[in-house]
C-alpha positions as CSV (number, residue, x, y, z in Angstrom):
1,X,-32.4,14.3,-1.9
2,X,-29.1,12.4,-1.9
3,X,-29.6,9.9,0.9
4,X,-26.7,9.9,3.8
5,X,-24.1,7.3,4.0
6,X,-25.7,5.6,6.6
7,X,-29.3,5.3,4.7
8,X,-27.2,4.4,1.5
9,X,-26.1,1.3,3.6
10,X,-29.6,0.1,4.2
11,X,-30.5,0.9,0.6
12,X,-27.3,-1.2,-0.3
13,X,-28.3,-4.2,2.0
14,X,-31.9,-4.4,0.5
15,X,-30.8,-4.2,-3.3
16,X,-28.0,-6.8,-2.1
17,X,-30.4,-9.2,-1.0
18,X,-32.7,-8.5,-3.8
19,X,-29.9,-8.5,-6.6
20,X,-28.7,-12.2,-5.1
21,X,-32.3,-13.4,-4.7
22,X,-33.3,-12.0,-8.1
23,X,-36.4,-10.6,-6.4
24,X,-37.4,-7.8,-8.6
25,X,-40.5,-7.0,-6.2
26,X,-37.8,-6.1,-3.4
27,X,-35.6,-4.2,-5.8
28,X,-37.7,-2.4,-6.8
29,X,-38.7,-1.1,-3.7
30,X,-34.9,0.3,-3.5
31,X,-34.6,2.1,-7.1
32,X,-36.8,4.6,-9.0
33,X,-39.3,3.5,-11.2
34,X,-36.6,4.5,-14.2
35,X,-33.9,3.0,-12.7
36,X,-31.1,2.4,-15.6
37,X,-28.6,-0.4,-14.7
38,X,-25.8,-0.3,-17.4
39,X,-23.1,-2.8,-17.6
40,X,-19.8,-2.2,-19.0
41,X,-17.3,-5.2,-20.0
42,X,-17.0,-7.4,-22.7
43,X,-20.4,-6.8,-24.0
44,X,-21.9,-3.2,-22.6
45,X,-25.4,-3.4,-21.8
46,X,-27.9,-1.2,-20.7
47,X,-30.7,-2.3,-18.7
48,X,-33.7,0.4,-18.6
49,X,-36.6,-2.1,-17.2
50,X,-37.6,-5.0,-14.9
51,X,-37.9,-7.0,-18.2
52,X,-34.9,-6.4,-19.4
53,X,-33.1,-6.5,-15.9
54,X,-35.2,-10.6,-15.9
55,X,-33.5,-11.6,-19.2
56,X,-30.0,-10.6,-18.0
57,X,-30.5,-12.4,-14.8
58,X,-31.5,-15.7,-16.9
59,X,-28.9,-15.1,-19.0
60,X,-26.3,-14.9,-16.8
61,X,-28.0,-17.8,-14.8
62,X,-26.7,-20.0,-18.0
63,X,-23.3,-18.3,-18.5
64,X,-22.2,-18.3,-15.5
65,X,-22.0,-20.2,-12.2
66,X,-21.2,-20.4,-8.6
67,X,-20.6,-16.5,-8.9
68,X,-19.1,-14.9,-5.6
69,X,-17.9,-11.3,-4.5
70,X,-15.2,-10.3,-2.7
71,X,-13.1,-7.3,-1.3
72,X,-16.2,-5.5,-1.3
73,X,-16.0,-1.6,-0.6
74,X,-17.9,1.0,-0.5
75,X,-17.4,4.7,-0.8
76,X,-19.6,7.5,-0.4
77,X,-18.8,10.9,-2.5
78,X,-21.4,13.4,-1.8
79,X,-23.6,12.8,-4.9
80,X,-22.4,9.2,-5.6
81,X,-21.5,6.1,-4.2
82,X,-19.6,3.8,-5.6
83,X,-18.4,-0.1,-5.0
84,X,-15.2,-1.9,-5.0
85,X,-14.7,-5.5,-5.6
86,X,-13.5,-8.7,-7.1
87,X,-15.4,-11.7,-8.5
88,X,-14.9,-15.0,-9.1
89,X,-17.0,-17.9,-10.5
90,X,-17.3,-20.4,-13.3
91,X,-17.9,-20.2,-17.2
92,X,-20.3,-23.0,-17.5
93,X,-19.5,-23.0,-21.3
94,X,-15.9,-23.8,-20.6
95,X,-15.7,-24.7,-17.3
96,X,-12.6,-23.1,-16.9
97,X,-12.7,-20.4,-13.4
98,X,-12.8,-16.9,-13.9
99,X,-11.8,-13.7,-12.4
100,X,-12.7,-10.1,-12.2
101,X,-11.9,-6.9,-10.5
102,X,-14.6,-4.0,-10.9
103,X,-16.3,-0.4,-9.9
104,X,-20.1,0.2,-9.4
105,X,-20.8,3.6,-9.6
106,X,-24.3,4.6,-7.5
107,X,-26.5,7.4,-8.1
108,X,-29.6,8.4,-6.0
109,X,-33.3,10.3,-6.3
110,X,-36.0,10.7,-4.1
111,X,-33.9,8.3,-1.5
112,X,-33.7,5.3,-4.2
113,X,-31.1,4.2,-6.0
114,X,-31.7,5.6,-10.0
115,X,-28.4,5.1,-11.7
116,X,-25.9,1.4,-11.1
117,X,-23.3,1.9,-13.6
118,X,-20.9,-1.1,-13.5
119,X,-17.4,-1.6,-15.3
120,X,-15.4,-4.8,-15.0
121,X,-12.0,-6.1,-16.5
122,X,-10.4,-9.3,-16.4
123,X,-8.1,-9.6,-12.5
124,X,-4.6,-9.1,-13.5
């Protein structure tokens, strides 16, 4: 059952405030058990477990810092969602700002977000 726009919004909020507190308890009370996360920029990656979804959070932790979104939009198709938005933080290596503009892509089963398919570029 593909949930309606309005209960993807709840879903959204609760993986929001799980994804920014990096509570994997609360996420996962949003996704399937399977949930795949895959990320597709400079280095695609595909996160398939709550292990694997730790270690990118820690690694990002040191890459990256006072990350924000912005111009965030949603849109609901009738068997996906997917997110609009731009992001800026800091590259802790360099210190130097960045920049990027992206798309999430959302899929859904049993009411719960199964599929988060992200792809990012450098803003132009």
């Amino acid at each position: 059952m593909t949930p309606t726009a309005a209960e993807r919004d709840t879903i959204f909020k609760a993986f929001g405030r799980a994804f920014f507190k990096q509570d994997l308890d609360a996420m996962y009370q949003v996704v399937t058990p399977d949930f795949v996360w895959s990320c597709q920029g400079d280095t695609p990656r595909l996160l398939q477990s709550r292990e694997e979804i730790l270690a990118y959070f820690a690694e990002r932790k040191q890459q990256v810092d006072n990350v924000r979104f912005h111009d965030v939009v949603y849109h609901h198709a009738p068997d996906a969602s997917f997110m609009t938005f731009r992001l800026t933080g800091t590259d802790k290596a360099t210190g130097k700002p960045f920049e990027t503009v992206g798309v999430e892509r959302y899929t859904f089963r049993d009411g719960r977000l199964a599929v988060k398919d992200v792809y990012t570029k450098a803003a132009s």
